[in-house]
DSSP file (Angstrom, degrees, kcal/mol; ACC not computed):
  #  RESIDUE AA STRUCTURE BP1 BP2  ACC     N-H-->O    O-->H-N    N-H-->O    O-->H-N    TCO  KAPPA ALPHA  PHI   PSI    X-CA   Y-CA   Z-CA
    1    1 A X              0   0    0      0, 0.0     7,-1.3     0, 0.0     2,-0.3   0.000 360.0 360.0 360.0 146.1   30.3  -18.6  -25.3
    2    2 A X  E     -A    7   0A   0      5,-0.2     5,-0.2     6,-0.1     6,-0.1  -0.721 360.0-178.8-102.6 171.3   29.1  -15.5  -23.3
    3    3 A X  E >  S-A    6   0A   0      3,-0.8     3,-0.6    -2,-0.3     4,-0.0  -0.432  70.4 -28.0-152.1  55.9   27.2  -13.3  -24.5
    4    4 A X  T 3  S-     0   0    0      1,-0.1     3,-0.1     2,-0.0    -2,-0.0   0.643 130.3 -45.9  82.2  46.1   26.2   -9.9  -22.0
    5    5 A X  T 3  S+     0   0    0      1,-0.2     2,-0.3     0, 0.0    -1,-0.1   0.424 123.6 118.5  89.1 -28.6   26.7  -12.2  -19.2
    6    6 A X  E <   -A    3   0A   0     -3,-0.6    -3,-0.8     6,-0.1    -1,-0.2  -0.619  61.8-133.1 -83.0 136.9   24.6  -15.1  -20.9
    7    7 A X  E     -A    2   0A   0     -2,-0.3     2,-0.4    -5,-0.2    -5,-0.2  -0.329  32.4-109.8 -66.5 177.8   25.8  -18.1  -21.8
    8    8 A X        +     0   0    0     -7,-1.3     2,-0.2     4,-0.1    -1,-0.1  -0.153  68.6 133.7-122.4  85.2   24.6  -19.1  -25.4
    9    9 A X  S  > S-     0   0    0     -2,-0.4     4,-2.1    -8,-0.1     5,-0.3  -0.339  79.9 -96.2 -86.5 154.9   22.3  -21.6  -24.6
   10   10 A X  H  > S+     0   0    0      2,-0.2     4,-3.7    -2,-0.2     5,-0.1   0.904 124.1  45.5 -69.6 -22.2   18.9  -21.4  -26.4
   11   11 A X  H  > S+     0   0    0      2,-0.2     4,-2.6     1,-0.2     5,-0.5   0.937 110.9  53.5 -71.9 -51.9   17.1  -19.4  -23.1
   12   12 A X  H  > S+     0   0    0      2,-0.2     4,-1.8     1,-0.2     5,-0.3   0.896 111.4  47.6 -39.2 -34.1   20.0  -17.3  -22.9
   13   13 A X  H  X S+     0   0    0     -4,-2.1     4,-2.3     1,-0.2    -1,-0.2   0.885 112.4  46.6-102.9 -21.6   19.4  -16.6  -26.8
   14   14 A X  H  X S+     0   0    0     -4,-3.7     4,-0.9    -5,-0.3    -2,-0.2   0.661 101.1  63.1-119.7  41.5   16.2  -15.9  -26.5
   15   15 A X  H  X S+     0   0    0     -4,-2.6     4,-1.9     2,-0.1     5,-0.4   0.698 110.9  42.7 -45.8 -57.2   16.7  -13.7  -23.6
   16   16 A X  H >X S+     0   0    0     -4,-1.8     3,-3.6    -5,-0.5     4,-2.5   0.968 107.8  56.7 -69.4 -61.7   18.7  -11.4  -26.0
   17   17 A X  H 3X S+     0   0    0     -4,-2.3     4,-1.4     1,-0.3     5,-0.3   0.846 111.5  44.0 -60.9 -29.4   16.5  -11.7  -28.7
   18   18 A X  H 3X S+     0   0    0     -4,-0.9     4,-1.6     1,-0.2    -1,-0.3   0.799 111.7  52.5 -60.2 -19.6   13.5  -10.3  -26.3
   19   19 A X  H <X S+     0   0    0     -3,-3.6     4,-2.7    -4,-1.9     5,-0.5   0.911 115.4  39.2 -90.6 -25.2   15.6   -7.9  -25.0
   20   20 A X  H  X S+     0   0    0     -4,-2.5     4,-0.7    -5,-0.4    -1,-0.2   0.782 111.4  57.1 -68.9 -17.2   16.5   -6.6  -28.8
   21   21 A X  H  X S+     0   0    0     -4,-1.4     4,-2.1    -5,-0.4     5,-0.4   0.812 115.6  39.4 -98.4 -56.4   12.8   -7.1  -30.0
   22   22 A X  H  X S+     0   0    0     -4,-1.6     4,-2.5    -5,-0.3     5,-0.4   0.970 110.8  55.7 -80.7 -29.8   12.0   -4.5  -27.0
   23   23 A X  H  X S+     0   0    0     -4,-2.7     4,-4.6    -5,-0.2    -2,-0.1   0.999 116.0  44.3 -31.9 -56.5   15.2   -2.0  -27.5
   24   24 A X  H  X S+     0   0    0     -4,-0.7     4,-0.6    -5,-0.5     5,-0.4   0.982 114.7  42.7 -63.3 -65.8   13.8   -1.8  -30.9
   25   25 A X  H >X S+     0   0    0     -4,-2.1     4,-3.0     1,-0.2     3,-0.8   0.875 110.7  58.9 -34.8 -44.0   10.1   -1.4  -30.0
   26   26 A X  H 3X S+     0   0    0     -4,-2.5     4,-1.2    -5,-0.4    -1,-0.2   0.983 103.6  57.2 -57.8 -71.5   11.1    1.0  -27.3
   27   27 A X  H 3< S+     0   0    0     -4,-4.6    -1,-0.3    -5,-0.4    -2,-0.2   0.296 110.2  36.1 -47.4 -11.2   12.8    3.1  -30.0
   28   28 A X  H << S+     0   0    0     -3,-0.8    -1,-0.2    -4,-0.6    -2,-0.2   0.249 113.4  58.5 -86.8 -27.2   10.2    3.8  -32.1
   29   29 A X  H  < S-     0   0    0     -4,-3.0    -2,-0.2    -5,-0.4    -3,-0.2   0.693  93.0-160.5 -56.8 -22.7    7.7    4.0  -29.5
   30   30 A X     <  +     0   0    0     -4,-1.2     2,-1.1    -5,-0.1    -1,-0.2  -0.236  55.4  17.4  33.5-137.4    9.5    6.5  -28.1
   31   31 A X  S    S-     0   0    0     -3,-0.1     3,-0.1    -4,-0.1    -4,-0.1  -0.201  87.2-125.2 -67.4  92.1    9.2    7.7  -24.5
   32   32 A X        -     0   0    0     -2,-1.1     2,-0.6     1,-0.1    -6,-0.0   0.071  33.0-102.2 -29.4 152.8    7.1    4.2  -22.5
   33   33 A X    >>  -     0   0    0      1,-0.1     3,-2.9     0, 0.0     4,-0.7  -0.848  31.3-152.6 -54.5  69.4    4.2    5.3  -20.8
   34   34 A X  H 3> S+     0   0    0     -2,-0.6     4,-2.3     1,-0.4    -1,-0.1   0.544 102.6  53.6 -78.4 -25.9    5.0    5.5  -16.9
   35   35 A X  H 3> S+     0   0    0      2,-0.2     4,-1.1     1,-0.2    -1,-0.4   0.862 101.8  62.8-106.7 -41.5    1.6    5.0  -15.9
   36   36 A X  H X> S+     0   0    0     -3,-2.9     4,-2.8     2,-0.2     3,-0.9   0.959 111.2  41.0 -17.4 -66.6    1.9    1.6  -18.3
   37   37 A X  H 3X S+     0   0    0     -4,-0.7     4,-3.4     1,-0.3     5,-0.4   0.911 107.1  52.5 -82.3 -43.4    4.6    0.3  -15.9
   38   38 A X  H 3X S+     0   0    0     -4,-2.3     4,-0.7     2,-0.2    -1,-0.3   0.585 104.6  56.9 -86.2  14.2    3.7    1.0  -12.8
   39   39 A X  H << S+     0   0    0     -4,-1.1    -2,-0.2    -3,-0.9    -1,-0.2   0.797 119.1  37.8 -56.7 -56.5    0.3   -0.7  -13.5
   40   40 A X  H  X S+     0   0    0     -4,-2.8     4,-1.1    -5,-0.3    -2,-0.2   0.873 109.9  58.6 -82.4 -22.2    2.5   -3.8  -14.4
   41   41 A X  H >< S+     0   0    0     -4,-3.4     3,-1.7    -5,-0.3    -1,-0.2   0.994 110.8  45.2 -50.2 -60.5    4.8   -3.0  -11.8
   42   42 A X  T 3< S+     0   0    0     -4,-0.7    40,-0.3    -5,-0.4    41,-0.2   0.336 112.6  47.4 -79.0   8.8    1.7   -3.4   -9.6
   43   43 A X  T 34 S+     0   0    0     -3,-0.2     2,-1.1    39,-0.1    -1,-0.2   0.322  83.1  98.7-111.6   9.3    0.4   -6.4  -10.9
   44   44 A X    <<  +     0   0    0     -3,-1.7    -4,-0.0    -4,-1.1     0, 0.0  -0.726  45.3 166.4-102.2 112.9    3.4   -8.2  -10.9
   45   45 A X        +     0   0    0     -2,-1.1    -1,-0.1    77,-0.1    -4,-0.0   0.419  33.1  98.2-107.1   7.7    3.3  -10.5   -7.7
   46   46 A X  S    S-     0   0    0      1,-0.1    -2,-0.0    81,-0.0     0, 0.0  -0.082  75.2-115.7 -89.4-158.3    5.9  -13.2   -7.8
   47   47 A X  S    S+     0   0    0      4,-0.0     5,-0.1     5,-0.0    -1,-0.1   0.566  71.7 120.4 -87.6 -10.0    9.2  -13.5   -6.4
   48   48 A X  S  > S-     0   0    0      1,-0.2     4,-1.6     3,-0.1     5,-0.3   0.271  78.6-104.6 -72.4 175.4   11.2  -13.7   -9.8
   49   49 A X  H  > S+     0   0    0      1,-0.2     4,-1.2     2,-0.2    -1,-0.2   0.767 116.4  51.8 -73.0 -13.7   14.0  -10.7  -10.4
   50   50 A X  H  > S+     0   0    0      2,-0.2     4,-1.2     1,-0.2    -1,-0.2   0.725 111.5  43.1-104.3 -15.2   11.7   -8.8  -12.9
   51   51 A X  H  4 S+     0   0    0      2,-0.2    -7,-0.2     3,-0.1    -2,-0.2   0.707 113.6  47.9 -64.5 -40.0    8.8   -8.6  -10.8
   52   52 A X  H >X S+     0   0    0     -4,-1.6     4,-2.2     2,-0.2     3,-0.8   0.905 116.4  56.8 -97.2 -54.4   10.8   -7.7   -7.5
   53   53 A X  H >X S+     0   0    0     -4,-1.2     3,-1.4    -5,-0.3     4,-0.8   0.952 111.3  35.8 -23.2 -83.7   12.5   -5.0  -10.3
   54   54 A X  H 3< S+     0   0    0     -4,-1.2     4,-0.5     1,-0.3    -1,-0.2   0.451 113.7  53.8 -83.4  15.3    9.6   -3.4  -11.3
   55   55 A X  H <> S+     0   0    0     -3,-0.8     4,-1.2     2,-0.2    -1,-0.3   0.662 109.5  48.6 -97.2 -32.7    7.9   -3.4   -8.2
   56   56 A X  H <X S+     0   0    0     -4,-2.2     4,-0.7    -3,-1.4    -2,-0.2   0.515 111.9  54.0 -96.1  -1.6   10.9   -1.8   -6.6
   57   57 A X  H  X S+     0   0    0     -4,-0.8     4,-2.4     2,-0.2    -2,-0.2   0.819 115.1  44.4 -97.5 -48.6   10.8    1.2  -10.2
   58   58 A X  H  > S+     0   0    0     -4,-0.5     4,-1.6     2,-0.2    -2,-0.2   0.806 111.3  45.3-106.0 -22.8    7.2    1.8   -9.1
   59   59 A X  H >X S+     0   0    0     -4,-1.2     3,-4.7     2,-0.2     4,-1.5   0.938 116.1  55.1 -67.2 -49.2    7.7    2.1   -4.9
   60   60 A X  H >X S+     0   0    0     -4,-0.7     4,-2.8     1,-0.4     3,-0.6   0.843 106.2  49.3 -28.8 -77.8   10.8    4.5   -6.2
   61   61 A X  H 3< S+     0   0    0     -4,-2.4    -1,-0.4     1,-0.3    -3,-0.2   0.758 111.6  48.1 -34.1 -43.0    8.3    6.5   -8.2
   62   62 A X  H X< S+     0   0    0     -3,-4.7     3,-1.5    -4,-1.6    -2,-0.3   0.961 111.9  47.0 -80.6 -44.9    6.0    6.8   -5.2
   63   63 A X  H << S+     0   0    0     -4,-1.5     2,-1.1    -3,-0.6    -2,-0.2   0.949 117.1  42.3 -52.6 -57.3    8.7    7.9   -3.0
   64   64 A X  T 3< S+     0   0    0     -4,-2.8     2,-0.4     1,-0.0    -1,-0.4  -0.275  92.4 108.4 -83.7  44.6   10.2   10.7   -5.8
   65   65 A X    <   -     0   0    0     -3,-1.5     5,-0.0    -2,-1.1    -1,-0.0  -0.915  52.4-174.4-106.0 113.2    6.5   11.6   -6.4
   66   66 A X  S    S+     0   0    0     -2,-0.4    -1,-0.1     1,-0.2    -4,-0.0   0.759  79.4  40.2 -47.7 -59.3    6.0   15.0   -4.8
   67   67 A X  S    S-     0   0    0      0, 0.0    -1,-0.2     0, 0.0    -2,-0.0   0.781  95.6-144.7 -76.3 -45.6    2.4   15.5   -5.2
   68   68 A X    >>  +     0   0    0     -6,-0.2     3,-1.6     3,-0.0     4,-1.1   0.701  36.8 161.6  85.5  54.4    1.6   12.0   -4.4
   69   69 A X  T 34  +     0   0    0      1,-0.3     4,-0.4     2,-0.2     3,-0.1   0.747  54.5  79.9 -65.4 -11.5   -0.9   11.8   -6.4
   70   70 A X  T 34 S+     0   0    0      1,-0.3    -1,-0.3     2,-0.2     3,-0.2   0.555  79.6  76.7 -60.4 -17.8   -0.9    8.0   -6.4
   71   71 A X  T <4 S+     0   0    0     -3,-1.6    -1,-0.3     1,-0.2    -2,-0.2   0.876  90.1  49.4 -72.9 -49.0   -2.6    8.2   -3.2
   72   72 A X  S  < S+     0   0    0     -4,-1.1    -1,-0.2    -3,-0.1    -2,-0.2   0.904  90.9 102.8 -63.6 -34.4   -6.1    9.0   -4.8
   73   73 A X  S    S-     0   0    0     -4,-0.4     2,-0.1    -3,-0.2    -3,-0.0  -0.155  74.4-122.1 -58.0 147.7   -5.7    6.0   -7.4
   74   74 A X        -     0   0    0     33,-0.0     2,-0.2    -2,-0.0    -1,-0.1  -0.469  22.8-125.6 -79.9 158.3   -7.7    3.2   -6.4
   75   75 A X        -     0   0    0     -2,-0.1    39,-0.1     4,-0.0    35,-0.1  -0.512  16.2-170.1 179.0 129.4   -6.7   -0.3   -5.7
   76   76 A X    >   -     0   0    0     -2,-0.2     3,-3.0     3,-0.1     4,-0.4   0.117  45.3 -85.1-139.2 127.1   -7.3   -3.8   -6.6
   77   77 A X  T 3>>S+     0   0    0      1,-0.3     4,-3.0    37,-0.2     5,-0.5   0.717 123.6  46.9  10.2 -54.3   -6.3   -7.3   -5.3
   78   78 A X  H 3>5S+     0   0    0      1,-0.3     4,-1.5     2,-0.2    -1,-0.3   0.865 108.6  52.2 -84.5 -13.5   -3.0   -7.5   -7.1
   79   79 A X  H <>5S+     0   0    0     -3,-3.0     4,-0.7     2,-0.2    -1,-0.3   0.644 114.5  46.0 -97.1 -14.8   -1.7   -3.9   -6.1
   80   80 A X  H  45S+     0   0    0     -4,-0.4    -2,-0.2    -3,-0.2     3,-0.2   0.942 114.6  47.4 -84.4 -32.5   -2.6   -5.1   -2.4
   81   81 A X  H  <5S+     0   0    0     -4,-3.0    -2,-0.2     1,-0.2    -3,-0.1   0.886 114.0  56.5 -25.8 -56.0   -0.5   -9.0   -3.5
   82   82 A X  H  <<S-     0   0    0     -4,-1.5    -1,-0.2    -5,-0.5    -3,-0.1   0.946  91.4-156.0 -58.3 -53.2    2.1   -6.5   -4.7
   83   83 A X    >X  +     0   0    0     -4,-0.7     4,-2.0   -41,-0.2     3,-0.5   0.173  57.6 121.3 114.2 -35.7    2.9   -4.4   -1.5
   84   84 A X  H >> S+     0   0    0      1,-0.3     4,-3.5     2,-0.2     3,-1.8   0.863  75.4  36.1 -34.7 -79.0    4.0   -1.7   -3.4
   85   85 A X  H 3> S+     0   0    0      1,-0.3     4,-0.6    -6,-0.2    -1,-0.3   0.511 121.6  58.3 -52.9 -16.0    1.1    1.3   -2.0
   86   86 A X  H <4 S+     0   0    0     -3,-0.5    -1,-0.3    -7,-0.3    -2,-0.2   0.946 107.3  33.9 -51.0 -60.0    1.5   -0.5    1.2
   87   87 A X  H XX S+     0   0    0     -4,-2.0     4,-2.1    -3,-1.8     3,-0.5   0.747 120.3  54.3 -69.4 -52.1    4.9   -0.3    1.9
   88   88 A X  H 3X S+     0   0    0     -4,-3.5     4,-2.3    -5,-0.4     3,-0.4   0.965 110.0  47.1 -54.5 -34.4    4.9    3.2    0.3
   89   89 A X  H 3< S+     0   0    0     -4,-0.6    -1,-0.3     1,-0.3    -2,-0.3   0.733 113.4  49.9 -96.5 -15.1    2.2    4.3    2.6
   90   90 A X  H <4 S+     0   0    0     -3,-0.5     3,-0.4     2,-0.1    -1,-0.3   0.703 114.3  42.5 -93.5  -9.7    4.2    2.7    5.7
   91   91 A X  H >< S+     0   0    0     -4,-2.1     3,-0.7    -3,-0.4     2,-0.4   0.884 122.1  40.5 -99.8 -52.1    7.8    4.5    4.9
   92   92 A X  G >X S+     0   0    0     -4,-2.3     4,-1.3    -5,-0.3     3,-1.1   0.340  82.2 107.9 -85.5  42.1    6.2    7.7    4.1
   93   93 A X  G >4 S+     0   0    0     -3,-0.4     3,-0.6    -2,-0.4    -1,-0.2   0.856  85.2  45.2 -67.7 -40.1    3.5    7.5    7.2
   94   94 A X  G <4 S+     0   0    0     -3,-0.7    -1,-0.3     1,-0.3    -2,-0.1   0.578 115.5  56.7 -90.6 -11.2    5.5   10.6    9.4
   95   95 A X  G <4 S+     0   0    0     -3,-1.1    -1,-0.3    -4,-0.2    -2,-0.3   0.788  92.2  80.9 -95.7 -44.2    5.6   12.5    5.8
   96   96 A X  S << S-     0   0    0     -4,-1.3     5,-0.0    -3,-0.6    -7,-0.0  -0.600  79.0-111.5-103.3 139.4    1.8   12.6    4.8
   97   97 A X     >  -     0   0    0     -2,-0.2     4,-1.8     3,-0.1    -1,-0.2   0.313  38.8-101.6 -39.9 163.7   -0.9   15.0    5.8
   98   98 A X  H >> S+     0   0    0      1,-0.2     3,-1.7     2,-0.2     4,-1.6   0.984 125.3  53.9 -81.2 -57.8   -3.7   13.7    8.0
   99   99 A X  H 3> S+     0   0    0      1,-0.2     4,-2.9     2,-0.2    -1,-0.2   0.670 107.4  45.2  10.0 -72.1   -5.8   13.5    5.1
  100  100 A X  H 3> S+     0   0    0      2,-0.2     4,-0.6     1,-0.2    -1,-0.2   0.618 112.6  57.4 -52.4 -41.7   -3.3   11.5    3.3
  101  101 A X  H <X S+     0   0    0     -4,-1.8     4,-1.9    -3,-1.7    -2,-0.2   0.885 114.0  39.9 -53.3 -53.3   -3.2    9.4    7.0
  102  102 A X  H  X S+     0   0    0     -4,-1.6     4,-2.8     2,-0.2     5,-0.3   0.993 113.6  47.4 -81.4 -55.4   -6.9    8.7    6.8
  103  103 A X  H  X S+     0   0    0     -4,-2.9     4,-2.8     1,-0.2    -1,-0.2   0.887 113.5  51.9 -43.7 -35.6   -7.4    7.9    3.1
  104  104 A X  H  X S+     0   0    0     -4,-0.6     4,-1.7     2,-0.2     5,-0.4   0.957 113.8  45.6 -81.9 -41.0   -4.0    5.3    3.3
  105  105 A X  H  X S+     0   0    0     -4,-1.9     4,-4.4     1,-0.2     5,-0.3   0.992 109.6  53.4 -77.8 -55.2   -5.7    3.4    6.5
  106  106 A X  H  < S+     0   0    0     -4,-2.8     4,-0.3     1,-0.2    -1,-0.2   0.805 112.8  40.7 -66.3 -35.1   -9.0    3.3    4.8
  107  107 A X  H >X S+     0   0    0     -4,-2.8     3,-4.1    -5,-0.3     4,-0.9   0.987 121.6  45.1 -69.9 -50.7   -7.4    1.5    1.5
  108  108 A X  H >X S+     0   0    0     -4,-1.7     4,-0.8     1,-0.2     3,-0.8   0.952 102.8  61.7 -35.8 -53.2   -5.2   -0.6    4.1
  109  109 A X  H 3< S+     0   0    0     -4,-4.4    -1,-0.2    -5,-0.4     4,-0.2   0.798 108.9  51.0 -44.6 -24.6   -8.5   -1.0    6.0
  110  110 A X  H X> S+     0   0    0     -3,-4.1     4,-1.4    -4,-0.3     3,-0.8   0.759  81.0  92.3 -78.6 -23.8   -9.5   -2.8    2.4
  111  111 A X  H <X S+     0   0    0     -4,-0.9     4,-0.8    -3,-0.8     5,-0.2   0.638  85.5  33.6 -66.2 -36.6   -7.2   -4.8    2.0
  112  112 A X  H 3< S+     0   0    0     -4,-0.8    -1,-0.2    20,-0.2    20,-0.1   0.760 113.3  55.7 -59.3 -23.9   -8.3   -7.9    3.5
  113  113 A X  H <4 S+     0   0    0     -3,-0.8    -2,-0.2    -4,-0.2    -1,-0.1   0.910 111.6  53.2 -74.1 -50.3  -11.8   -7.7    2.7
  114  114 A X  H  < S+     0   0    0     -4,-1.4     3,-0.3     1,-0.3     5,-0.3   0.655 107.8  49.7 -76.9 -14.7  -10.3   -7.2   -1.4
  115  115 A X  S >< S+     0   0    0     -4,-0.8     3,-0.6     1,-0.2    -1,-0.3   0.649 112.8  43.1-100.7 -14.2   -8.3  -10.1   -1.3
  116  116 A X  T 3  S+     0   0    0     -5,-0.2    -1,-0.2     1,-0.2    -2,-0.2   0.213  84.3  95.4-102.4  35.0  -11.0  -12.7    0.1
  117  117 A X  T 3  S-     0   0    0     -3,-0.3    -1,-0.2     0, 0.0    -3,-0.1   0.468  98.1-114.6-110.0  -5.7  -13.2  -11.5   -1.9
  118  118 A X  S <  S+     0   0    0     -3,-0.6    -3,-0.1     2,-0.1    -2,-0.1   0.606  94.3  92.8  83.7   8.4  -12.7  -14.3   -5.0
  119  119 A X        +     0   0    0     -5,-0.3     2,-0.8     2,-0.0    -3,-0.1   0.118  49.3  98.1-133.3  52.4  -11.6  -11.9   -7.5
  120  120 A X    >   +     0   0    0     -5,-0.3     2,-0.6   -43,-0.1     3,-0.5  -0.926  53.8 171.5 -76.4  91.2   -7.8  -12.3   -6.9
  121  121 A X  T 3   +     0   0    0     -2,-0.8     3,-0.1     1,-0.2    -2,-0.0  -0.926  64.4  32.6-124.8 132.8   -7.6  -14.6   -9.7
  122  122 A X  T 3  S+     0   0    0      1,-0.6    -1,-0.2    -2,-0.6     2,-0.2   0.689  93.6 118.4  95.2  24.9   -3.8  -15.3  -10.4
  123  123 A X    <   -     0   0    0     -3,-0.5    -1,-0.6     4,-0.0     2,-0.2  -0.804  63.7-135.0-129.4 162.2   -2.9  -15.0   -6.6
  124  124 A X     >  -     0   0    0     -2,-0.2     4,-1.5    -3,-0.1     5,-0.1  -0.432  27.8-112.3-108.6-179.4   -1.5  -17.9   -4.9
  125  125 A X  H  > S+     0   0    0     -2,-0.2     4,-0.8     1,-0.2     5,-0.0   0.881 125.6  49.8 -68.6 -24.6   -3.3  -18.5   -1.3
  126  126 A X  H  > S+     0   0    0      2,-0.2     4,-0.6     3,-0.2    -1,-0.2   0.643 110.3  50.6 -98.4  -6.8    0.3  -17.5    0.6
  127  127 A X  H  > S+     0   0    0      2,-0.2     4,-3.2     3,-0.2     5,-0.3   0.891 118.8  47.1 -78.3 -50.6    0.5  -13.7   -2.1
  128  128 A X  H  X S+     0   0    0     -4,-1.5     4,-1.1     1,-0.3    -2,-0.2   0.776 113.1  39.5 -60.1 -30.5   -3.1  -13.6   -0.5
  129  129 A X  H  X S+     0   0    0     -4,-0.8     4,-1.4     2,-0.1    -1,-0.3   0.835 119.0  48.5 -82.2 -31.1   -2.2  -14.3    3.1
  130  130 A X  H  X S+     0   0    0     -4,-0.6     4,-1.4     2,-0.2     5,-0.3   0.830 112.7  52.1 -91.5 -29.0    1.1  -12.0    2.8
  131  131 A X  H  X S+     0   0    0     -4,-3.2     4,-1.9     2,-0.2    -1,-0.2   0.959 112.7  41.5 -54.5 -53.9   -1.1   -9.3    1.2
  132  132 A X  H  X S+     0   0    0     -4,-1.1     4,-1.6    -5,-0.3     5,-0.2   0.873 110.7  54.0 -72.0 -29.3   -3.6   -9.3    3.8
  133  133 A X  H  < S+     0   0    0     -4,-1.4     4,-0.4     2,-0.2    -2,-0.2   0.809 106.8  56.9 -67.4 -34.4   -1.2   -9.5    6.6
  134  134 A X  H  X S+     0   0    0     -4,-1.4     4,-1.5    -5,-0.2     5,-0.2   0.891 105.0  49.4 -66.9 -46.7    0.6   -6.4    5.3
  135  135 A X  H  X S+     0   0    0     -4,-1.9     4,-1.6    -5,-0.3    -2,-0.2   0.830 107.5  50.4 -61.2 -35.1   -2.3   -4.3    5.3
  136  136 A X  H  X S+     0   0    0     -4,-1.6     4,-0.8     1,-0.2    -1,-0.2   0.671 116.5  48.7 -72.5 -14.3   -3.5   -5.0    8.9
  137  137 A X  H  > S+     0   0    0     -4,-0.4     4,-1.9    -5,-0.2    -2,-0.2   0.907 111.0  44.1 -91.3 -38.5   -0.1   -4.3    9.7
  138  138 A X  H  X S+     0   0    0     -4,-1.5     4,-3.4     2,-0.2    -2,-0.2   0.911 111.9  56.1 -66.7 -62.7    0.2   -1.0    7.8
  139  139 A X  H  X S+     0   0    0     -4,-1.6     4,-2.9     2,-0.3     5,-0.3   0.862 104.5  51.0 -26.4 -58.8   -3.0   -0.1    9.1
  140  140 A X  H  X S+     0   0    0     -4,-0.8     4,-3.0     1,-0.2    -2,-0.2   0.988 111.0  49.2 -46.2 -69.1   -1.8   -0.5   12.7
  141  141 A X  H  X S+     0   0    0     -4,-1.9     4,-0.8     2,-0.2    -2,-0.3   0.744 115.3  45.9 -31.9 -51.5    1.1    1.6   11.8
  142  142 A X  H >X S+     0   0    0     -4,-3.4     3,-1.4     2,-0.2     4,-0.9   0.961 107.9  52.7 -55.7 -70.1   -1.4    4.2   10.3
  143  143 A X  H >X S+     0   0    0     -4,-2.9     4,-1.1     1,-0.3     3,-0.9   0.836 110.4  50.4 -20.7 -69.3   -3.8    4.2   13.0
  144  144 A X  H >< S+     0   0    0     -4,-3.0     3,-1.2    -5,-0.3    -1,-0.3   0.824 109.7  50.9 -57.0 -37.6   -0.9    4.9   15.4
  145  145 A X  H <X S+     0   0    0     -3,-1.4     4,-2.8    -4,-0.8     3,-0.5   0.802 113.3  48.0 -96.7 -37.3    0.5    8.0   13.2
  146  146 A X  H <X S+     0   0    0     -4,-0.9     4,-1.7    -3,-0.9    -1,-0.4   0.613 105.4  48.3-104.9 -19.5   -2.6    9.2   13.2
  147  147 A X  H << S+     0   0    0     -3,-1.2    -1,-0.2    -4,-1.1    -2,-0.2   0.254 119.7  51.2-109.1   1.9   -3.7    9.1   17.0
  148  148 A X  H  4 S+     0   0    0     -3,-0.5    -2,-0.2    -5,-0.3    -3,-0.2   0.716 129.6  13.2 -90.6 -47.1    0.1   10.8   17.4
  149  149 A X  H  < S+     0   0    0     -4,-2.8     2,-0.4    -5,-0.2    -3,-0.2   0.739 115.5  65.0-110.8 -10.0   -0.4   13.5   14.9
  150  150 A X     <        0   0    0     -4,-1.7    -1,-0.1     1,-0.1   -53,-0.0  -0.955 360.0 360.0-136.9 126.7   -4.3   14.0   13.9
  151  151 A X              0   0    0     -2,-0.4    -1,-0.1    -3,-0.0    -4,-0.1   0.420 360.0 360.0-123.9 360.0   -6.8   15.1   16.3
C-alpha cells in the first residue's frame, strides 16, 4: 500500500508519523521562527535531500533578502561546511557594495583558518576540505570584484 508516495513499510510509517507529529506542532506553534531554520539550514552539512533542502530555503532567503543583513552575522565551521554564505556571497558578488565586497572576502578569508582549527566537530575531513576549498575560491572571486569595482 501507498501512502503520499510511501510505501507502508515501517520507515515509510514513521516518516508520516514525523511529518504529522510536526504538522501538528507547527500548528500550534504557530508561525516557525526563520532565524530557527536558517541556523539549521546552516548547520546541516550532508548530502541527504533534507539537508540539500534546507540549505537551498536558507541561500533563497539570502538571495530575496533586500537589506542583506545576513552579511553582518558571524560564522562558524559548519555555516563554512554548509556553503550556503559562500555561494550567496559568490552569485551576488557584482550586486554588493564595496563594503559588503570587503566584509564577504574577509569571512571567506576565514574560512580555512575556521575549519582547521579542531572545532569542526561533526565535519567529515572531505565537508572540511570542500569547505575550505570554497572559500579560497570565493575569495578569489571577491578579490577580483573588488580590484574591478573598489578603489
Amino acid at each position: 500500500m501507498t501512502i503520499l508516495g510511501f510505501t507502508s513499510d515501517l520507515k515509510g510509517l514513521r516518516l508520516i508519523a514525523a511529518l504529522a507529529t510536526c504538522f501538528e506542532l507547527a500548528g500550534c506553534a504557530g508561525v516557525p521562527d526563520p532565524a530557527f531554520a536558517q541556523q539549521r539550514g546552516l548547520k546541516c552539512v550532508d548530502d541527504s535531500n533534507v539537508c540539500i533542502s534546507q540549505r537551498k530555503m536558507v541561500f533563497d532567503s539570502y538571495m530575496a533578502d533586500k537589506s542583506r543583513a545576513w552579511i553582518k552575522q558571524p560564522a562558524g565551521p559548519h555555516e563554512y561546511a554548509s556553503g550556503v554564505r559562500l555561494m550567496a556571497y559568490s552569485k551576488m558578488r557584482k550586486d554588493l557594495s564595496c563594503e559588503q565586497l570587503a566584509h564577504a572576502k574577509e569571512e571567506a578569508d576565514r574560512g580555512p583558518a575556521s575549519l582547521s582549527g579542531g572545532s569542526y566537530v561533526g565535519l567529515t575531513t572531505a565537508q572540511v576540505a570542500r569547505g575550505a576549498m570554497l572559500a579560497r575560491e570565493v575569495s578569489r572571486e571577491l578579490a577580483n570584484e573588488m580590484a574591478r569595482r573598489c578603489r
